[in-house]
LUMVO-50400 format. One line per 5 residues: their letters; for each residue x, y, z of N, C-alpha, C, O. Coordinates in Angstrom, 3 decimals, padded with zeros to 6 digits. Example, Ala and Ser with C-alpha at 12.3 -4.5 7.8 and 13.67 -1.06 7.14 Angstrom:
REM LUMVO-50400
AS> 013.190:-005.690:007.800:012.300:-004.500:007.800:013.200:-003.300:007.800:014.236:-003.319:008.465  012.850:-002.250:007.080:013.670:-001.060:007.140:012.900:000.030:007.870:013.409:001.138:008.039
This chain:
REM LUMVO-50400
XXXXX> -003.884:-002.669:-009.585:-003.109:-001.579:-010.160:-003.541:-001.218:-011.582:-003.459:-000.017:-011.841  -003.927:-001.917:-012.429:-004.464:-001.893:-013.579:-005.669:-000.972:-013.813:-006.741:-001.208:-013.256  -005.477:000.232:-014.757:-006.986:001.280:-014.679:-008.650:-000.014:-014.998:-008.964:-000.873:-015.822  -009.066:000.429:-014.126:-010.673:-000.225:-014.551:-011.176:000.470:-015.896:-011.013:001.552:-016.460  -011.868:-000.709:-016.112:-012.551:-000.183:-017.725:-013.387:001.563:-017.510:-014.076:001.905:-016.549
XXXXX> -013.071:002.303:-018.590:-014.044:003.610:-018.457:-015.285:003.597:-018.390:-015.784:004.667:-018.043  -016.192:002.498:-018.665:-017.455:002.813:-018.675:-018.002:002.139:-017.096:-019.114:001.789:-016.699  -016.621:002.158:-016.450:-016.878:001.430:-014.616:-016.719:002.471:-013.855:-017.214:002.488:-012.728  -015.956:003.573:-014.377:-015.554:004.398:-013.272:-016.606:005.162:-013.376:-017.398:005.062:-014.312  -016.756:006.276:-012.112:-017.708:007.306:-011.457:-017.823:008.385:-012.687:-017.203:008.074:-013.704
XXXXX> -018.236:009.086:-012.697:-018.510:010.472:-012.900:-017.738:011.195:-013.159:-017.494:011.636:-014.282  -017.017:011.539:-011.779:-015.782:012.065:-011.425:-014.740:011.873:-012.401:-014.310:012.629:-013.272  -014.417:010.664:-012.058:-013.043:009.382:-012.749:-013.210:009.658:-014.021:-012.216:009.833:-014.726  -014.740:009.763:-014.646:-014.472:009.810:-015.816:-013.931:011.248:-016.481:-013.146:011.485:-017.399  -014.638:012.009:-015.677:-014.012:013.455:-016.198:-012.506:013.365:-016.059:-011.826:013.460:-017.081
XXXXX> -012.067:013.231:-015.162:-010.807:012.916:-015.024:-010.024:012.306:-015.796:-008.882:012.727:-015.978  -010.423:011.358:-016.309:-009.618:010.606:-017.349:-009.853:011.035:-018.703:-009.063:010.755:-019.603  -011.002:011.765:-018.905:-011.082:012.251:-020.163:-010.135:013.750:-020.259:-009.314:013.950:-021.154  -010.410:014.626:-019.261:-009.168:015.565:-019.466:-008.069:015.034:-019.175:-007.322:015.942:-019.538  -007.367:014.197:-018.769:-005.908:013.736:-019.172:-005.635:013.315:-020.223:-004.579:013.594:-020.791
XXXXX> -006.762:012.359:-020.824:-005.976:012.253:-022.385:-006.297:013.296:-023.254:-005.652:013.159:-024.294  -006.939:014.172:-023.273:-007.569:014.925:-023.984:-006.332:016.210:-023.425:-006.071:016.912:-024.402  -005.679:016.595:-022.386:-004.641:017.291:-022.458:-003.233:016.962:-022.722:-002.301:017.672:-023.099  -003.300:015.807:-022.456:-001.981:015.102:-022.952:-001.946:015.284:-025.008:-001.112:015.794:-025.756  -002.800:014.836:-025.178:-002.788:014.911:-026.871:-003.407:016.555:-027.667:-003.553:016.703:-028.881
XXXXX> -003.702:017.689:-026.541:-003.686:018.688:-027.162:-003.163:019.856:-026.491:-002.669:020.806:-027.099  -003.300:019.766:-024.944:-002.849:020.436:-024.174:-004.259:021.504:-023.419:-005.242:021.919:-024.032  -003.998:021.681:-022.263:-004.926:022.489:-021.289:-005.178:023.639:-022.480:-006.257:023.664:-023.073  -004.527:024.219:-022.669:-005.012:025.363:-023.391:-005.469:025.642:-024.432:-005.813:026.747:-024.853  -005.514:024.211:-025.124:-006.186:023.642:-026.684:-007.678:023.046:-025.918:-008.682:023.155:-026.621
XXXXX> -007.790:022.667:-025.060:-008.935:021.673:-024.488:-009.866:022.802:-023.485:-009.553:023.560:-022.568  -010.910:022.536:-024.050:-012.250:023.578:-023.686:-013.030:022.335:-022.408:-012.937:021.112:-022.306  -013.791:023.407:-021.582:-014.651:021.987:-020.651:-015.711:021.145:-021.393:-016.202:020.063:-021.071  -016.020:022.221:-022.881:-017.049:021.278:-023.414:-016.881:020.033:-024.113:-017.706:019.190:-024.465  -015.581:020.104:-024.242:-014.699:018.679:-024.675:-014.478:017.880:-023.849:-014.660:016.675:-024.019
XXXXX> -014.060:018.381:-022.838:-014.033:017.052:-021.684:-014.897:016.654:-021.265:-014.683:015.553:-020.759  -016.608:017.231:-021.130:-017.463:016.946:-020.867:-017.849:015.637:-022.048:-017.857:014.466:-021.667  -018.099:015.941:-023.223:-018.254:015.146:-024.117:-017.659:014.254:-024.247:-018.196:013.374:-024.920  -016.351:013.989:-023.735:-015.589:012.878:-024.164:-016.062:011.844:-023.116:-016.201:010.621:-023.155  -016.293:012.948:-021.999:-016.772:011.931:-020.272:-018.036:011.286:-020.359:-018.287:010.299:-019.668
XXXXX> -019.057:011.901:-021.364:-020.304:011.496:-021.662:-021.205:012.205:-019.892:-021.966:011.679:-019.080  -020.584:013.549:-019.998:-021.526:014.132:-018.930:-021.760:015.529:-019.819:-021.636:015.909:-020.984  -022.247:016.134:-018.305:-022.910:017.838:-018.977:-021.543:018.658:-018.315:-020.737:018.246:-017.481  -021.603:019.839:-018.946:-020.399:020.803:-018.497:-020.596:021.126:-017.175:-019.682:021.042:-016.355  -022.249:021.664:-016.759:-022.371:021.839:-015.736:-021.868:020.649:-014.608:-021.392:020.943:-013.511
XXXXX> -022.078:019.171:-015.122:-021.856:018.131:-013.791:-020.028:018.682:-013.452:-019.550:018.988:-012.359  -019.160:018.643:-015.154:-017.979:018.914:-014.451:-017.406:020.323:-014.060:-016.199:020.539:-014.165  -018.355:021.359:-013.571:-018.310:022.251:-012.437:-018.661:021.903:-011.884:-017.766:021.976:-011.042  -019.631:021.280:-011.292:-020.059:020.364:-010.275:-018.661:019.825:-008.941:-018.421:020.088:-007.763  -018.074:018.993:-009.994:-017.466:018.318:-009.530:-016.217:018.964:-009.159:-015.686:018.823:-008.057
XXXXX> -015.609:019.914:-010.426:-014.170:020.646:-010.313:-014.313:021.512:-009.939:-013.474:021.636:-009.047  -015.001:022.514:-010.014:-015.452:023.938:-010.193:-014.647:024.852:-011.533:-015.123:025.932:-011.883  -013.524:024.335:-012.141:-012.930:025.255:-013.029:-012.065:023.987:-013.460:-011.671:023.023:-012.803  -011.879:024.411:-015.095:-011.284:023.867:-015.723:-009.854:023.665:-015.135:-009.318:022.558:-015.107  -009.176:024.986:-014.593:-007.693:025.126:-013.623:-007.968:023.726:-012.716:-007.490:022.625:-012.988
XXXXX> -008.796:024.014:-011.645:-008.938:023.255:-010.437:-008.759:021.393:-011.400:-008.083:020.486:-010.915  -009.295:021.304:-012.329:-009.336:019.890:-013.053:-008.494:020.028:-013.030:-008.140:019.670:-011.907  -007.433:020.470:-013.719:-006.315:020.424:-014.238:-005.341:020.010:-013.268:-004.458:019.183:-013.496  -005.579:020.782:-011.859:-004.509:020.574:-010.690:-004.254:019.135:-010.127:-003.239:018.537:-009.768  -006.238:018.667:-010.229:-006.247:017.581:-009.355:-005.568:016.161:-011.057:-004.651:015.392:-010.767
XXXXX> -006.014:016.111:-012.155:-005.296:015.648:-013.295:-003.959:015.393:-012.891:-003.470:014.264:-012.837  -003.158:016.829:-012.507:-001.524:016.388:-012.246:-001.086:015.673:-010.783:-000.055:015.035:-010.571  -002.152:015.962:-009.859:-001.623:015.472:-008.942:-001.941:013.846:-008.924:-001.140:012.984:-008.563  -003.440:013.599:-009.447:-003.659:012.188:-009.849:-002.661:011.197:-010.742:-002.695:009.973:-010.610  -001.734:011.907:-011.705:-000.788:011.306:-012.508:000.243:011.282:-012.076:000.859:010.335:-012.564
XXXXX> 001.032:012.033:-011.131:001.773:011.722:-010.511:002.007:010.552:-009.192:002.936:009.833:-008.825  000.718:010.802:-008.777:000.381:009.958:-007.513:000.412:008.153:-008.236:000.629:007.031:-007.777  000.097:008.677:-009.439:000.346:006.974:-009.937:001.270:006.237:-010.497:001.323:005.008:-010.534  002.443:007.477:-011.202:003.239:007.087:-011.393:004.159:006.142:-010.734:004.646:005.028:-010.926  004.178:007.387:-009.605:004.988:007.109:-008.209:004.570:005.560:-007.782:005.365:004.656:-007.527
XXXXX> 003.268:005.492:-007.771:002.823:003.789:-006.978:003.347:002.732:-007.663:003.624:001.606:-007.250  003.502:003.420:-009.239:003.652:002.193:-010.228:005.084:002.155:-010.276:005.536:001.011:-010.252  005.879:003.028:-010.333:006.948:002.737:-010.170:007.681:001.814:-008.721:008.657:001.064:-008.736  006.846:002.186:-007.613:007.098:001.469:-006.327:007.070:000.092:-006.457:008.030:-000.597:-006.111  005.864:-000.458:-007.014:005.413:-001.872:-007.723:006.192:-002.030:-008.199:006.758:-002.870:-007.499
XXXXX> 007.007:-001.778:-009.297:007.772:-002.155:-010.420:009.273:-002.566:-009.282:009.914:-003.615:-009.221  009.418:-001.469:-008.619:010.837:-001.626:-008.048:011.025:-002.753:-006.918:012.015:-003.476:-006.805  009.715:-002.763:-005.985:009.624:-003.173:-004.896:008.675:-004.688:-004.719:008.779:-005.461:-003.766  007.898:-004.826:-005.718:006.988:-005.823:-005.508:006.584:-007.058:-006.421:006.390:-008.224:-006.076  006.488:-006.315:-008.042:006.192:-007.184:-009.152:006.614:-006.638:-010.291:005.709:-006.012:-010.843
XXXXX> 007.902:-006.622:-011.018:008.193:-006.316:-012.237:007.580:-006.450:-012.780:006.984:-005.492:-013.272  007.244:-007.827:-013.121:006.224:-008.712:-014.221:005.003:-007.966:-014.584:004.217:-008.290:-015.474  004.918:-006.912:-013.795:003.042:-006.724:-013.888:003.468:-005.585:-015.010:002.636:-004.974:-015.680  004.563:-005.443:-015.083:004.692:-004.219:-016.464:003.639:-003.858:-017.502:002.886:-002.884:-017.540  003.818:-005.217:-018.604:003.101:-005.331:-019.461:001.425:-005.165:-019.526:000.695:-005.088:-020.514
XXXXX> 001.068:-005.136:-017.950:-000.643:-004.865:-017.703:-000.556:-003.093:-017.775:-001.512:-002.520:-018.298  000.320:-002.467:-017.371:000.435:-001.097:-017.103:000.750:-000.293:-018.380:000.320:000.818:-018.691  001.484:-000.994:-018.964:002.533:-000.406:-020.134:001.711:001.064:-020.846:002.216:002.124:-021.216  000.341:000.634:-020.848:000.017:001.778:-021.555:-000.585:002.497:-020.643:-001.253:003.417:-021.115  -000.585:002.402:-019.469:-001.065:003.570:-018.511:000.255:004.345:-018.531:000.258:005.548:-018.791
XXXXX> 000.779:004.029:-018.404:002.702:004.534:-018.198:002.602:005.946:-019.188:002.503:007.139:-018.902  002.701:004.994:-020.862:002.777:005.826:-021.628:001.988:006.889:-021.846:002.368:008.005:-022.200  000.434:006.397:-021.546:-000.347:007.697:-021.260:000.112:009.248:-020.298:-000.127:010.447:-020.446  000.729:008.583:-019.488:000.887:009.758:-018.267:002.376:010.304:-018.620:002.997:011.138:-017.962  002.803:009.663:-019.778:004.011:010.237:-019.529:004.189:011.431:-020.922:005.003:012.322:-021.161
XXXXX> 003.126:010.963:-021.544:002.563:012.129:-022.486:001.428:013.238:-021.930:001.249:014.379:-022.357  000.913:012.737:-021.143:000.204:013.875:-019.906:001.260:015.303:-019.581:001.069:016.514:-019.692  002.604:014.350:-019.068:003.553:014.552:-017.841:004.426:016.103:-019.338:004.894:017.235:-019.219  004.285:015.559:-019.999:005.436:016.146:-021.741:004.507:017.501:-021.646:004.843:018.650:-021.363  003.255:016.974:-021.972:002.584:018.035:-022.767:002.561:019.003:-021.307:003.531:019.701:-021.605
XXXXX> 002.191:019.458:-020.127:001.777:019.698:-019.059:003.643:020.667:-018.985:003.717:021.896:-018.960  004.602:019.950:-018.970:005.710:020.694:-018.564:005.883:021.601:-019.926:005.783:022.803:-019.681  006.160:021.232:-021.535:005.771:022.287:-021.901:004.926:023.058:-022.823:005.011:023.435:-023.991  004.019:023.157:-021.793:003.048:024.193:-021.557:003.400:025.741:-021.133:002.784:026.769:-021.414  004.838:025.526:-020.207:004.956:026.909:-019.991:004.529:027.634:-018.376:004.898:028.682:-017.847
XXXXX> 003.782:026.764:-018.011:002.542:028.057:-017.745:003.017:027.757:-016.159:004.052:027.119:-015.966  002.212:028.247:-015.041:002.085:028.082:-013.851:001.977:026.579:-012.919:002.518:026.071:-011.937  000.991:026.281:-013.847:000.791:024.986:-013.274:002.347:023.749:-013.853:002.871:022.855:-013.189  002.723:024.272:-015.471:003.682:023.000:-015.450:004.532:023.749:-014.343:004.662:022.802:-013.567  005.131:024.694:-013.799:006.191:025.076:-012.867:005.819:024.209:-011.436:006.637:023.587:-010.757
XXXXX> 004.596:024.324:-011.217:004.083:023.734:-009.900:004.401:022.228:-010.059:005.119:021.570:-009.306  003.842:021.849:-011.007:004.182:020.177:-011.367:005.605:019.595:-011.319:005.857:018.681:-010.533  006.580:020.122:-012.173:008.011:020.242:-011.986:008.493:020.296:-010.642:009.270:019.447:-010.205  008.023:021.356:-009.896:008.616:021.225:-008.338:007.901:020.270:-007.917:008.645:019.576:-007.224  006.509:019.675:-007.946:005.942:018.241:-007.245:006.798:017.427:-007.778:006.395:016.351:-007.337
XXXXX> 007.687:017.201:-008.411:008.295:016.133:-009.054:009.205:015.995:-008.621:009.610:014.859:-008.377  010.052:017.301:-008.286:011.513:017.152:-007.592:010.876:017.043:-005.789:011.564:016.175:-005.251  010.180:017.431:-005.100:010.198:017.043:-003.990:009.857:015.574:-004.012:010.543:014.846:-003.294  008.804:014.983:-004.803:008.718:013.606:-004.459:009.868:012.634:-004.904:010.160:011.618:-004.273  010.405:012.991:-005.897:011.805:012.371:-005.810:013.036:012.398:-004.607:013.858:011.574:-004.208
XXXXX> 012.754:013.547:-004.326:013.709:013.591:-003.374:013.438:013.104:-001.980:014.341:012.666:-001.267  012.354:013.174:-001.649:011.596:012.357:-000.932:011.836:011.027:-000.847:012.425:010.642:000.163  011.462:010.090:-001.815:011.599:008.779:-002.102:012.948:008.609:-002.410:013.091:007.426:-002.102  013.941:008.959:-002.776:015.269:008.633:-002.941:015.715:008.815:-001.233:016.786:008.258:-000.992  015.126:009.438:-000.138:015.718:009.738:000.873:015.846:008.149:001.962:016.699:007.554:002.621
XXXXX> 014.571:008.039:001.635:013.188:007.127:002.149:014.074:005.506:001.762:014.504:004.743:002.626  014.184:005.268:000.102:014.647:004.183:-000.019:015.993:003.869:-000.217:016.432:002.719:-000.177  016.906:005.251:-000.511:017.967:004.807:-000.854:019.304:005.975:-000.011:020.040:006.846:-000.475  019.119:005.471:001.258:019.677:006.473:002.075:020.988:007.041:001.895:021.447:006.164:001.163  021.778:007.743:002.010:023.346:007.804:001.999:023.466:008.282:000.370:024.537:008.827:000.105
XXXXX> 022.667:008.170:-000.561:022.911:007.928:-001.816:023.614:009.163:-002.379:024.383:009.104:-003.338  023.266:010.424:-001.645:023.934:011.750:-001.632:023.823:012.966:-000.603:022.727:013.046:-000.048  024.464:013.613:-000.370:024.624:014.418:000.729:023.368:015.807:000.566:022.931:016.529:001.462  023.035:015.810:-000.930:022.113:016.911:-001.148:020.948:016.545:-002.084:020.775:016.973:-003.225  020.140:015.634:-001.363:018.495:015.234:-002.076:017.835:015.903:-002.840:017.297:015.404:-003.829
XXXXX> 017.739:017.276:-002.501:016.988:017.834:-003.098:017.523:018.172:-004.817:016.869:018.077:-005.855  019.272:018.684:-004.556:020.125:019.222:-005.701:019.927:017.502:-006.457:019.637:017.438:-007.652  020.047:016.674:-005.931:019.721:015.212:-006.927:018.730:015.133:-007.517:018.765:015.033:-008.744  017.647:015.151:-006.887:016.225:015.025:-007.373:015.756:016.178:-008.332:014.949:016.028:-009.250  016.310:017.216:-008.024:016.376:018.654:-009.327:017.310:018.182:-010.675:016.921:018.382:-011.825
XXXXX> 018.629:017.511:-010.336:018.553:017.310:-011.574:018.091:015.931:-012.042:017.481:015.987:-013.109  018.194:014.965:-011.632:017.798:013.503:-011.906:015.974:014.117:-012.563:015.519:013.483:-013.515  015.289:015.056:-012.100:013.753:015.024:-012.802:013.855:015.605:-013.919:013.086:015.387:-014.855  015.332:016.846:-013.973:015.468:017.362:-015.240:015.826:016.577:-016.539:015.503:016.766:-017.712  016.685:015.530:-015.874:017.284:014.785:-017.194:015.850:013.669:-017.638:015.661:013.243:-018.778
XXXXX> 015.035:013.388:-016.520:013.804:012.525:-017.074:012.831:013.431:-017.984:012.221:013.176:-019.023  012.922:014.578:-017.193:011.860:015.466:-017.745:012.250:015.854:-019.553:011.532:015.943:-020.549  013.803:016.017:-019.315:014.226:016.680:-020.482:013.974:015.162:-021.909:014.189:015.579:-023.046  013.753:014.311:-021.866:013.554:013.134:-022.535:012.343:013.134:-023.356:012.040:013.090:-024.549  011.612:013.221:-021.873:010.190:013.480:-022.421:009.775:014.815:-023.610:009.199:014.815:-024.698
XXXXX> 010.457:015.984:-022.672:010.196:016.778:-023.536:011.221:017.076:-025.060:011.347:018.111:-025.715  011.616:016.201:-025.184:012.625:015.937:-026.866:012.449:014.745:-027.676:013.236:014.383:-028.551  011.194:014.052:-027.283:010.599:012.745:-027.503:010.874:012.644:-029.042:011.333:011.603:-029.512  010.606:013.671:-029.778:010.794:014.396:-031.563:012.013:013.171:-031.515:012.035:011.955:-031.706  013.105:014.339:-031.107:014.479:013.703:-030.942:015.006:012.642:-030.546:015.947:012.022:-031.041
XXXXX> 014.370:012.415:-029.601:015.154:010.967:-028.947:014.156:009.634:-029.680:014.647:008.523:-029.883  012.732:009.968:-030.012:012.279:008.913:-030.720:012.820:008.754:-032.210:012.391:007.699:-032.678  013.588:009.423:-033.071:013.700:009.647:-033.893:015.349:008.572:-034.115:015.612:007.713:-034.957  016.304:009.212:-032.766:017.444:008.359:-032.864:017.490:007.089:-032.294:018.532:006.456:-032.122  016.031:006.595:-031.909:015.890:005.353:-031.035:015.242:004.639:-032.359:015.347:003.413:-032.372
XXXXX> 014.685:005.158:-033.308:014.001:004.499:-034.576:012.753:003.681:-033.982:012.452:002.552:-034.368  012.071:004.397:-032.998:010.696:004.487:-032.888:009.929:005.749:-031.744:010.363:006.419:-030.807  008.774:005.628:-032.334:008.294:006.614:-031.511:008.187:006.357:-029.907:007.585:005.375:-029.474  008.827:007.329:-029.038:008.878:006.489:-027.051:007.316:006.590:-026.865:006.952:005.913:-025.904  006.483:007.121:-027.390:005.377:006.967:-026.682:003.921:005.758:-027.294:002.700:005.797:-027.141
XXXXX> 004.976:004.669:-028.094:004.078:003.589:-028.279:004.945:002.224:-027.821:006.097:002.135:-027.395  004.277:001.548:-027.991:005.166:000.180:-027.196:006.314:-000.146:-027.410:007.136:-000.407:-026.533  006.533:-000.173:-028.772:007.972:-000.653:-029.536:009.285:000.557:-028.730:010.344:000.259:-028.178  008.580:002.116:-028.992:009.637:002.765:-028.590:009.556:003.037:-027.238:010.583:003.685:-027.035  009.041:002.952:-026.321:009.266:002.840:-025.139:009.732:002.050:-024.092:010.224:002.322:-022.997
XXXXX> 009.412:000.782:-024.795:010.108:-000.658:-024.219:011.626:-000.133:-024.968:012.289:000.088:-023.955  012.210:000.073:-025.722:013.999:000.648:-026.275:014.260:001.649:-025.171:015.182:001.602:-024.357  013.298:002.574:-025.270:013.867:003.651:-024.213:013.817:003.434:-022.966:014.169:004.356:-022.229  013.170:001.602:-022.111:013.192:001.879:-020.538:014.410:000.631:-021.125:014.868:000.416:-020.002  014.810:000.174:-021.568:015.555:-000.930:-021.428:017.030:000.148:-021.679:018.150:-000.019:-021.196
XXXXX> 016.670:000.994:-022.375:018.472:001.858:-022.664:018.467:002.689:-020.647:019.382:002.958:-019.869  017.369:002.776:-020.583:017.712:003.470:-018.910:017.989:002.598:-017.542:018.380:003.023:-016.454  017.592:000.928:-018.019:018.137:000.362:-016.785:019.319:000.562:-017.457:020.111:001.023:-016.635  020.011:000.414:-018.882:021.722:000.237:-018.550:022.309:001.498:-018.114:023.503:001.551:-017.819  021.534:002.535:-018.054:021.964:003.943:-018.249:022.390:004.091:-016.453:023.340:004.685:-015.944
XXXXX> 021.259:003.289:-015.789:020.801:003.982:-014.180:022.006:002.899:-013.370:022.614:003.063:-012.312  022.038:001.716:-014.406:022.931:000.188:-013.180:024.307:000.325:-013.710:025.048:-000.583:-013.334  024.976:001.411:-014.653:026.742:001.098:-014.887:027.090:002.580:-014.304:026.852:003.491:-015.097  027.477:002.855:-013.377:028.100:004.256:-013.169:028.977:004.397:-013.963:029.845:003.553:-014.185  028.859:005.701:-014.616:029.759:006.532:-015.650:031.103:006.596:-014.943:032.035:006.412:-015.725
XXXXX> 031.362:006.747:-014.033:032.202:007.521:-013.212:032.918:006.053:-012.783:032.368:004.983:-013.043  033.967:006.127:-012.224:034.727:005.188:-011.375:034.673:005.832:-010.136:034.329:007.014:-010.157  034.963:005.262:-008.948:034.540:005.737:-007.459:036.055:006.527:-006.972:036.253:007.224:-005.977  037.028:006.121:-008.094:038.149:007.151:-007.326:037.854:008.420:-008.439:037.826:009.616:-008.151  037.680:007.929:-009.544:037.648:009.338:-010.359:036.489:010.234:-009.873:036.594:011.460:-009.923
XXXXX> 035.094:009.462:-009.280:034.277:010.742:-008.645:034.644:011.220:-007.631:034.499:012.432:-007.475  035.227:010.436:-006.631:036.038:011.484:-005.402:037.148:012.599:-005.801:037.387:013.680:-005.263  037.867:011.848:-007.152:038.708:013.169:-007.588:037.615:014.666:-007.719:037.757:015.717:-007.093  036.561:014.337:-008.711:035.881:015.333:-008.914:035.433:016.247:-008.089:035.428:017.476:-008.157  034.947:015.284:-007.067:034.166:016.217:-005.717:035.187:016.867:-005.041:035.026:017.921:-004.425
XXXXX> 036.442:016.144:-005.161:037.083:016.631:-004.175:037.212:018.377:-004.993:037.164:019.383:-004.285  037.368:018.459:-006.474:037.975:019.360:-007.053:036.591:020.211:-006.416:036.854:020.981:-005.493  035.175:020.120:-006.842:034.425:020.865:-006.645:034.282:021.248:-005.348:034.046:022.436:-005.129  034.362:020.599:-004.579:034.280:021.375:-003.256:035.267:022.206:-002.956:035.037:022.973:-002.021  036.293:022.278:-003.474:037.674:023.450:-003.599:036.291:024.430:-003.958:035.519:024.928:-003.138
XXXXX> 036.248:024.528:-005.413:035.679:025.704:-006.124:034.276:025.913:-004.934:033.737:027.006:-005.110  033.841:025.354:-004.177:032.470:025.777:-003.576:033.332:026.491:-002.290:032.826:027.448:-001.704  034.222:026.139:-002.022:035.131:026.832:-000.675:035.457:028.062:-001.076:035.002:029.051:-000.501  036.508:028.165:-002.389:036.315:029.446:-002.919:035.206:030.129:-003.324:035.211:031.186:-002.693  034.268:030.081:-004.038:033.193:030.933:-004.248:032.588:031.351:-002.595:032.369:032.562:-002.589
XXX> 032.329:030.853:-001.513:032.085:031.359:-000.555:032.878:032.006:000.009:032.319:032.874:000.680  034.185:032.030:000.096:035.016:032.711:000.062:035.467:034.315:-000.667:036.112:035.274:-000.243  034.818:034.040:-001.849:034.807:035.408:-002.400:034.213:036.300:-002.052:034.325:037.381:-002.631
């Protein structure tokens, strides 16, 4: 699970990994191919070669960072906590990838955002069945409130009294989210009060 050293990976891999950090710390639209080429230690032409367009990098970048998140988080939940500390800074890398990429604005963070809520909703279906009657409306907001973190990092690293995207402040900010994710806010009669109220108001509004 651990990234292999850069001067092991392919060609490819390397372009790849050089436009992720290189968009994570300036953004797609600050980052030219002749930079990612250089950082990859190839020619511009190899990475048309390989991508054909800076876009097309970019697509396969988000889908590669997501695809790993997801594994690493599976690991973490399902197999070996412990292996945290080997990952820790792949994490943080992608999750400054994940910041800069949503806002951006543009087409692609919109596309990314919805890959995020289907695979959540997906995997919440998959492992944690019953958990709610509407997956998708969960996973839309459960990615918003992750997403929205990331993107206020200013803010939330600021009232956490370190920055989330180096070790000190990110180990504060996953340790404040297991207590955040394992104490329900709610008591189980006071959320049935609630639902019960909202599903009134969803009876009426269809009703109107």
């Amino acid at each position: 699970m651990p990234e292999p050293e850069f001067e092991d990976l392919t060609a490819r891999a390397r372009i790849r990994d050089a436009a992720i950090a290189l968009f994570a710390e300036r953004g797609a639209g600050a980052t030219t191919v002749r930079d990612i080429a250089e950082q990859a230690g190839v020619s511009p032409g190899l990475l048309r070669h390989h991508f054909g367009s800076k876009e097309a990098l970019r697509e396969a970048c988000d889908a590669y960072v997501l695809d790993r998140l997801v594994q690493i988080k599976e690991k973490m939940l399902f197999d070996n906590p412990g292996f945290l500390p080997a990952v820790h800074p792949t994490v943080v890398r992608y999750n400054k990838y994940v910041t800069r990429a949503l806002l951006d604005g543009s087409p692609s963070a919109a596309a990314m955002f919805d890959d995020m809520v289907r695979l959540s909703a997906d995997w919440i279906e998959q492992h944690i069945p019953g958990l709610t009657k509407d997956y998708h409306s969960y996973a839309a907001v459960f990615t918003g409130m992750q997403s929205g973190l990331l993107a206020m990092h200013e803010h939330v690293s600021r009232a956490l009294g370190a920055d989330m995207f180096t070790p000190e402040g990110h180990v504060r900010l996953a340790a404040a989210l297991i207590d955040f994710y394992s104490h329900p806010l709610l008591t189980p009669d006071l959320a049935a009060k609630v639902q019960s109220a909202l599903d009134a108001l969803r009876a009426k509004a269809e009703g109107a």
